[in-house]
TIDRENKE-623526 format. One line per 8 residues: number of its first residue (from 1); their letters; for each residue y, x, z of C-alpha. Coordinates in steps of 0.05 Angstrom, whole numbers. Each point is the difference from the previous one (the first is absolute). Layout:
NUM = a = Y/X/Z  ...;
END
This chain:
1 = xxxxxxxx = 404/-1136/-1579  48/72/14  -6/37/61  58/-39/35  -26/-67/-13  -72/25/31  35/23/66  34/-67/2;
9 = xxxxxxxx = -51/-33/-3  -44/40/50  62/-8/54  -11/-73/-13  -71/1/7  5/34/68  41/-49/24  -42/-60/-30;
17 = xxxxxxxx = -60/41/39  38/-7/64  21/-76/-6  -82/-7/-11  -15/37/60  40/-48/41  -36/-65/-26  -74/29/13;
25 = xxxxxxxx = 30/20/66  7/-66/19  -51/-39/-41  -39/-3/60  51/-29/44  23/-53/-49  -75/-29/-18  0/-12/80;
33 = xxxxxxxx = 27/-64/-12  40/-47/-49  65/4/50  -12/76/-5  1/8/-67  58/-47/-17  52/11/58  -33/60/38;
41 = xxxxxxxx = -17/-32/66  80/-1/12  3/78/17  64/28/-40  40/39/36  75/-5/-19  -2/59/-45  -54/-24/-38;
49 = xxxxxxxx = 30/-73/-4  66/25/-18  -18/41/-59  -59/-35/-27  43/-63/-5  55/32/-33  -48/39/-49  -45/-53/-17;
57 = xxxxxxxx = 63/-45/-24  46/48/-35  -75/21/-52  23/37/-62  53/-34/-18  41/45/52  -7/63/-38  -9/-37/-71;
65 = xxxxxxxx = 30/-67/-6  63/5/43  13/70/-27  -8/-26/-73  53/-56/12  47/51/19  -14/47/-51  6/-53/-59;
73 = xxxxxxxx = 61/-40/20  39/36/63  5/-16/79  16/-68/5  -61/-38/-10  -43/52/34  46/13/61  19/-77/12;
81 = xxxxxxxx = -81/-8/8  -9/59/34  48/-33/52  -35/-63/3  -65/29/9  32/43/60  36/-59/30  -65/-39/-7;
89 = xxxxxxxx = -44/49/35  51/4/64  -4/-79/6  -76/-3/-3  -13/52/45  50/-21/46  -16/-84/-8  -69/6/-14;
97 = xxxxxxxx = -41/36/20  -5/-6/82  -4/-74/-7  -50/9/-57  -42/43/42  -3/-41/57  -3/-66/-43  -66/27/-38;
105 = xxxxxxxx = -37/13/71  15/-66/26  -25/-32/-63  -70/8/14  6/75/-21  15/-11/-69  -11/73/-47  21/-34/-68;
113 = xxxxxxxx = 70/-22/-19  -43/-71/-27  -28/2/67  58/1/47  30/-54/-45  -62/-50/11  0/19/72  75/-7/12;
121 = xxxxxxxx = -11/-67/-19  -75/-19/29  -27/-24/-63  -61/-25/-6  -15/-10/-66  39/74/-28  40/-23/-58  57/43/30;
129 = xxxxxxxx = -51/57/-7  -26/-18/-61  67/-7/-37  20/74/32  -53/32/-22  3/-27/-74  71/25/-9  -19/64/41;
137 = xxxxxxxx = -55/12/-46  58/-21/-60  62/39/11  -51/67/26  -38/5/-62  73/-1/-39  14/61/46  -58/42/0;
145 = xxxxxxxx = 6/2/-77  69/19/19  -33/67/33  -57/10/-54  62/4/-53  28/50/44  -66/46/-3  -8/-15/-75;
153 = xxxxxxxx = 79/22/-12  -10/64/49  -67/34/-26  21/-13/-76  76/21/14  -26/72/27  -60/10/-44  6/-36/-59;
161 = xxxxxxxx = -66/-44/-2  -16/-66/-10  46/-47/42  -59/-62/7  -52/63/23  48/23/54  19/-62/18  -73/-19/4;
169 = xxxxxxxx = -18/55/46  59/-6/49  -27/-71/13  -66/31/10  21/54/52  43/-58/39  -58/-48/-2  -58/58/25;
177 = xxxxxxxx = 53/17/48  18/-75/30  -82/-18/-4  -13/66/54  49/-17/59  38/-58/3  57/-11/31  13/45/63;
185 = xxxxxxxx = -22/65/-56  51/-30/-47  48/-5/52  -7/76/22  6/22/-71  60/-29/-14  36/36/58  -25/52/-35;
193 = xxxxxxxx = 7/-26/-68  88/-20/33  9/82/20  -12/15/-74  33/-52/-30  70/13/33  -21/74/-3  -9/-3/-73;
201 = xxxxxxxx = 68/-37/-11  45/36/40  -32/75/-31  14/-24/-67  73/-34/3  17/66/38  -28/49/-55  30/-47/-61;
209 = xxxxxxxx = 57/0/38  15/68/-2  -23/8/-74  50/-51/-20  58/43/29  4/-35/67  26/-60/22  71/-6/-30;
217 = xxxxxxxx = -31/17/-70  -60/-63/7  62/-41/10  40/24/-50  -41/-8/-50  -21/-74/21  71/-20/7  5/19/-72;
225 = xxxxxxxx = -54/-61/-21  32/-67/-2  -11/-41/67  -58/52/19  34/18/70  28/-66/15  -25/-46/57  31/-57/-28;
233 = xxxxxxxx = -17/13/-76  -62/23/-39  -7/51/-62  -33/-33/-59  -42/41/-41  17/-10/-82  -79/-22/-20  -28/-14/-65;
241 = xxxxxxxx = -77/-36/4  -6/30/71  19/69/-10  72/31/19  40/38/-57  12/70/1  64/29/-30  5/79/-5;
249 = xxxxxxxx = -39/11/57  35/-46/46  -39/-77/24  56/-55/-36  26/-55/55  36/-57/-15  54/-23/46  -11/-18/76;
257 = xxxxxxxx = -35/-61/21  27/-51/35  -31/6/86  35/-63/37  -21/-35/64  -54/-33/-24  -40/55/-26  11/48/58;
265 = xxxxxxxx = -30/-67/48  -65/1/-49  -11/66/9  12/0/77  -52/-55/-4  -49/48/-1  9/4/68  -24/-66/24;
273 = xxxxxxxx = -68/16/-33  -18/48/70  -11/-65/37  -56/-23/-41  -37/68/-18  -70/-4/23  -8/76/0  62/13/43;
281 = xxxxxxxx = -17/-61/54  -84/20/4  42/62/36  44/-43/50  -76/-28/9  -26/54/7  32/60/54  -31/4/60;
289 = xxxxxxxx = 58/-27/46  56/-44/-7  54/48/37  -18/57/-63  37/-32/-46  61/16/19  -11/69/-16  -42/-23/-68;
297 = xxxxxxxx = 59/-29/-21  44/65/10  -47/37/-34  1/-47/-54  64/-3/-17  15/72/-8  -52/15/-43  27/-67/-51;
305 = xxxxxxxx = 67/15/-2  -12/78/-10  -51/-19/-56  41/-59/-26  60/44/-11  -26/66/-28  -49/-44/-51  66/-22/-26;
313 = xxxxxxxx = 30/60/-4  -57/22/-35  18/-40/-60  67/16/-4  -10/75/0  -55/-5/-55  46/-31/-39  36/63/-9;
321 = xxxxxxxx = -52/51/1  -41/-44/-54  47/-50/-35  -46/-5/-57  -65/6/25  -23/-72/9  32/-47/-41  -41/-71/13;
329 = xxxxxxxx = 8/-39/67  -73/11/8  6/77/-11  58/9/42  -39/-6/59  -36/68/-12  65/29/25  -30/26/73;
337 = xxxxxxxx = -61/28/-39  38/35/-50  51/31/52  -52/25/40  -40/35/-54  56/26/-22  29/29/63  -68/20/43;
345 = xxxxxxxx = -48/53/-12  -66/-37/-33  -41/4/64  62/-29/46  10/-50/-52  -64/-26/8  -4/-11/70  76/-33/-19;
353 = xxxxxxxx = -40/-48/-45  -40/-15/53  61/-36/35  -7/-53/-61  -72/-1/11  13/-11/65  42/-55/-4  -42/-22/-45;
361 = xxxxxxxx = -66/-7/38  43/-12/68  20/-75/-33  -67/-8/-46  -44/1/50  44/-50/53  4/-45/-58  -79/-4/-13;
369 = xxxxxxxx = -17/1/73  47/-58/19  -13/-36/-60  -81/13/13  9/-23/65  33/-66/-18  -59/-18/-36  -61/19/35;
377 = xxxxxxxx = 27/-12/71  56/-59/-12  -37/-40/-62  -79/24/0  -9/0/71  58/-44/28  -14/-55/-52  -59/-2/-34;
385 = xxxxxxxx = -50/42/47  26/-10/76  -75/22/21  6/68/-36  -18/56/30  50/62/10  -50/48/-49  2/-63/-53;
393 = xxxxxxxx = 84/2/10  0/71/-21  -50/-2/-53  45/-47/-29  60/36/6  -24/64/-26  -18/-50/-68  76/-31/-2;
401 = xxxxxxxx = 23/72/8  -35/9/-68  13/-59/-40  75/6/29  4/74/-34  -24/-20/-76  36/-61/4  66/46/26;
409 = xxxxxxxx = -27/54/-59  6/-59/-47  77/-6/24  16/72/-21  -29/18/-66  66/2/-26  34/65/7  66/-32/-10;
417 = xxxxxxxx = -7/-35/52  76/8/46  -32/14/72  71/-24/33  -7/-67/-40  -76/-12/32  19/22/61  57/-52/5;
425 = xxxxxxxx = -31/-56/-19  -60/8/50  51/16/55  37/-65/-14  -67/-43/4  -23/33/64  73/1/27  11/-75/-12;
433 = xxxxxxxx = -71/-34/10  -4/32/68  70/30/28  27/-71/20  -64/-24/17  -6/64/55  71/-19/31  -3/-59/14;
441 = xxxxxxxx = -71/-4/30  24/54/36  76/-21/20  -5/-79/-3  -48/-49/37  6/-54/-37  -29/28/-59  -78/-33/-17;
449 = xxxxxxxx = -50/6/-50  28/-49/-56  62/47/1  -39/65/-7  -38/-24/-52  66/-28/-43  34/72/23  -64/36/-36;
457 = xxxxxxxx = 0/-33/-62  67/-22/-5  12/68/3  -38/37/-51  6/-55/-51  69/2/1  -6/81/-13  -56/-12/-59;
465 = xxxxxxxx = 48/-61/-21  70/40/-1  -34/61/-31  -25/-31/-52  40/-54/-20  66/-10/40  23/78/-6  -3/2/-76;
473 = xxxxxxxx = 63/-45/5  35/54/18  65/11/33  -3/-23/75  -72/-17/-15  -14/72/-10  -2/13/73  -59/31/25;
481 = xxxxxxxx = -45/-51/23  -21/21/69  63/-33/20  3/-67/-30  -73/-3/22  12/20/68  53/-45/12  -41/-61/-35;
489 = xxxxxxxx = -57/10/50  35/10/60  36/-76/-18  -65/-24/-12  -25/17/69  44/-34/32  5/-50/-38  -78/-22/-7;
497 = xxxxxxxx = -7/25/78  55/-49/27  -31/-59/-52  -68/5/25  -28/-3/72  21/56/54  -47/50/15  -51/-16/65;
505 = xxxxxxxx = 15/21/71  -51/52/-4  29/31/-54  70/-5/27  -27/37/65  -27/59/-47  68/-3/-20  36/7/69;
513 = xxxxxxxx = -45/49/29  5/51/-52  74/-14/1  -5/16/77  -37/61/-13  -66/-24/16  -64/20/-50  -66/-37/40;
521 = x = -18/-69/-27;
END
C-alpha cells in the first residue's frame, strides 16, 4: 500500500470512527425499548426524516450503479430513471406520508410496516403480518448484498486487495454498527451520511468537469458516440464475451439503440417503487408531528433531484476523461471512484470515498434493521411468541440481524456482480408487493384483508414470475417488471376485495376518522 492509498484510507477511517460514535451514542436510548430501537419513539424532526429517508433509499447505487449506466451506454436509460425516481419521491411525500403517519397511530400504534398492515385490518390471527414480513425479510436480504458488493467493489477498486475480504469486512462494520443503536442512531447518521453523499457528488462532477475542458467539450465529445446523448435513443457498446473493444485508443460503438415509449415507461417505473419502500415509509412513521412533513418533503426533493442529476452527469463526463478505463458493465461502475482519485488530493479523496461508504452503510443498515424487525417483532413475537417479553424481542433481533448478513454475504461473493441490476430487482419486489397494497388501505375503504393478502402475493409473484420467465421473451415482455407487477396487484385488490365480504364497521370507522384527521382509537 503507497503513501496515497494509506491517507485514503485513514480519511476513511475517521469518518467510519465518527459514524461509530453516533451508534454508541445512542445504544442506550435504543435498548430502552423495542419501539425505540426500531422507529425511535416517533421523534424525527423534519430534517432528520427528510434526509435519512432519501439516503437510506438511494444506497450505493447513487454514486456507483446509476453513474455506471451512464458511463457504459449514455443518458437515456440513466436520466429516464433518474426522473422516475424524482417524480416518485414528490408523489409519496406529498400522498403518503401525512395519512401514513396518522394511519400508523390510529392502528394501535403500529412501528413495523407488517404491523400497520395487520392492524389496518384488525386481524386476529396475523397472516397479513406474517406474509409481510416473509417478503420483507426476502426482497431486504437481495438488497443488503446489494450494499456489501458495494464495499467489496470500493476497498478492492482503491487498494487492490481481495474483493470477498473487503466485501467481508464492509458487512462487518455495517452489522457492528446496526447491532449498537438502532434506528433513531441510524437515522442521525444518515443526515449525516446525505451531507456527504451530495457533497461528494457535486465536488467531483465540478472538478471532472473542468478537467474535461468544461461543459461544451463533455458534450462534444458524447455527441460524437452513437445514441450516447440522446433521450430517445441509447449507445450500444461493440462487446465481445463481456468486454468492449478498443480500437487505437478509442472504446468501439455500434450504432444507436432503438429508446421508444415503451422503454422510457419501464424505466419511469422505477418510480412507483417509493410507495412500497419500507425504509422510506418507517420515516413518514416516524417524525415527530404530522404538520413537519411538509417541510420533509421540500427538503427531500432538493437533495434527489440535485443528486439524481449530477450522478448522471457523472457518467457522462467519465466517459470522456476515461473512455477506456472500464470496459465490462460490472467495471463501469467504478467510474465515481476512479474520477475522484484521480482529481482529489489522496487525503480529500478519502473522505470523497467515504460518500460511497456512506451510502453504503446509510441503506445496509435500514435494510437489516427493517428486515430484523419483521422477524423478531412481526413473526417471532406477533405469531409464534405473543407472550414475549420486549428483552426476548431484541435478543432475537440482534440474531436475525446476523443470520440476515451471511446469508446477504452469500448473495455477493461474486465480484461481477452489476449493483444497478440487484438493486432493480429488489426495488421492483418491494415496490409491487407493498406500493398498491399502501394506497389503497390508505385511499379506499372498501379494501379488506382477502384483498391485501391477494395484493401481497399477487404482487411479488408476478415480479419473481416476469423476471424469470415472462421477460426472457423479449420485446414488450422486456419491460421492467415493477410495472406489470404493480399493475397485476393493484387489479387483484380490487378484484378479490369486491369478491369477498366488505370490511367490518369498526374497521370502516378507523377508516373515516383518520380520513377526518382524527388519530385516537
Amino acid at each position: 500500500m503507497n503513501a496515497e492509498q494509506i491517507q485514503i484510507l485513514i480519511a476513511m477511517i475517521v469518518y467510519m470512527a465518527a459514524v461509530i460514535l453516533i451508534g454508541v451514542f445512542y445504544a442506550k436510548r435504543a435498548n430502552k425499548s423495542s419501539e425505540e430501537y426500531y422507529l425511535g419513539g416517533r421523534s424525527l424532526g423534519p430534517w432528520v426524516t427528510a434526509m435519512s429517508a432519501e439516503a437510506s433509499d438511494m444506497s450505493g447505487w447513487l454514486l456507483m450503479g446509476l453513474p455506471g449506466v451512464a458511463y457504459w451506454c449514455g443518458l437515456a436509460d440513466a436520466a429516464w430513471t433518474a426522473i422516475g425516481l424524482a417524480i416518485g419521491t414528490y408523489f409519496n411525500w406529498l400522498i403518503v406520508s401525512k395519512r401514513l403517519r396518522r394511519y400508523s397511530v390510529r392502528a394501535n400504534n403500529s412501528i413495523t410496516l407488517p404491523e400497520f398492515f395487520s392492524n389496518r385490518f384488525r386481524e386476529k390471527k396475523k397472516v397479513i403480518m406474517f406474509i409481510a414480513a416473509a417478503f420483507i425479510l426476502i426482497f431486504f436480504t437481495v438488497y443488503a448484498a446489494s450494499c456489501f458488493v458495494t464495499c467489496g467493489k470500493l476497498f478492492s477498486s482503491l487498494f487492490g486487495l481481495d474483493y470477498k475480504l473487503m466485501m467481508f469486512i464492509g458487512a462487518a462494520f455495517v452489522l457492528l454498527y446496526t447491532l449498537l443503536g438502532g434506528f433513531l442512531a441510524e437515522s442521525i447518521s444518515d443526515f449525516m451520511q446525505a451531507i456527504v453523499m451530495i457533497s461528494a457528488l457535486t465536488v467531483i462532477v465540478i472538478i471532472s468537469t473542468v478537467q474535461a475542458g468544461g461543459i461544451g467539450a463533455v458534450i462534444e465529445n458524447a455527441q460524437n458516440i452513437p445514441g450516447f446523448l440522446d433521450f430517445f435513443g441509447i449507445a450500444s457498446p461493440t462487446v465481445v464475451d463481456g468486454v468492449q473493444q478498443v480500437i487505437d485508443g478509442a472504446p468501439v460503438f455500434g450504432e444507436a439503440g432503438k429508446y421508444g415509449i415503451l422503454t422510457i415507461c419501464s424505466c419511469m417505473a422505477w418510480g412507483l417503487g417509493y410507495f412500497g419502500m419500507p425504509q422510506v415509509l418507517l420515516r413518514f412513521m416516524a417524525i415527530r408531528r404530522e404538520d413537519e412533513l411538509k417541510r420533509s418533503r421540500r427538503i427531500a426533493m432538493i437533495w434527489v433531484v440535485i443528486s439524481l442529476a449530477v450522478a448522471v452527469f457523472i457518467g457522462i463526463v467519465g466517459r470522456q476523461l476515461f473512455p477506456v478505463e472500464h470496459l465490462t458493465k460490472s467495471a463501469a461502475e467504478n467510474i465515481f471512484i476512479t474520477l475522484s482519485t484521480s482529481s482529489l488530493p489522496a487525503i480529500l479523496a478519502g473522505f470523497v470515498m467515504a460518500g460511497i461508504l456512506a451510502a453504503t452503510i446509510s441503506s445496509s443498515d435500514s435494510y437489516l434493521l427493517i428486515a430484523a424487525s419483521a422477524f423478531a417483532k412481526n413473526i417471532f413475537h406477533g405469531v409464534c411468541k405473543k407472550n414475549a417479553t420486549d428483552k426476548q424481542v431484541m435478543v432475537v433481533s440482534r440474531i436475525t440481524l446476523l443470520v440476515l448478513a451471511l446469508i446477504g454475504i452469500l448473495f455477493a461473493l461474486d465480484e461481477n456482480s452489476v449493483i444497478f441490476n440487484i438493486v432493480s430487482f429488489a426495488w421492483a419486489g418491494f415496490g409491487a408487493t407493498f406500493g398498491p397494497l399502501m394506497i389503497f388501505s390508505l385511499f379506499w375503504k372498501r379494501i379488506n384483508k382477502a384483498g391485501a393478502i391477494a395484493g401481497m402475493v399477487s404482487g411479488a409473484g408476478m415480479v419473481f414470475l416476469w423476471k424469470l420467465v415472462i421477460s426472457k421473451a423479449g420485446g414488450v415482455f422486456a419491460i421492467y417488471e415493477l410495472l406489470p407487477a404493480f399493475i397485476f396487484s393493484a387489479i387483484c385488490i380490487v378484484v378479490v376485495s369486491l369478491l369477498t365480504k366488505a370490511p367490518s364497521k369498526e374497521i370502516e370507522a378507523d377508516f373515516e376518522a383518520v380520513r377526518c384527521g382524527s388519530v385516537e382509537a
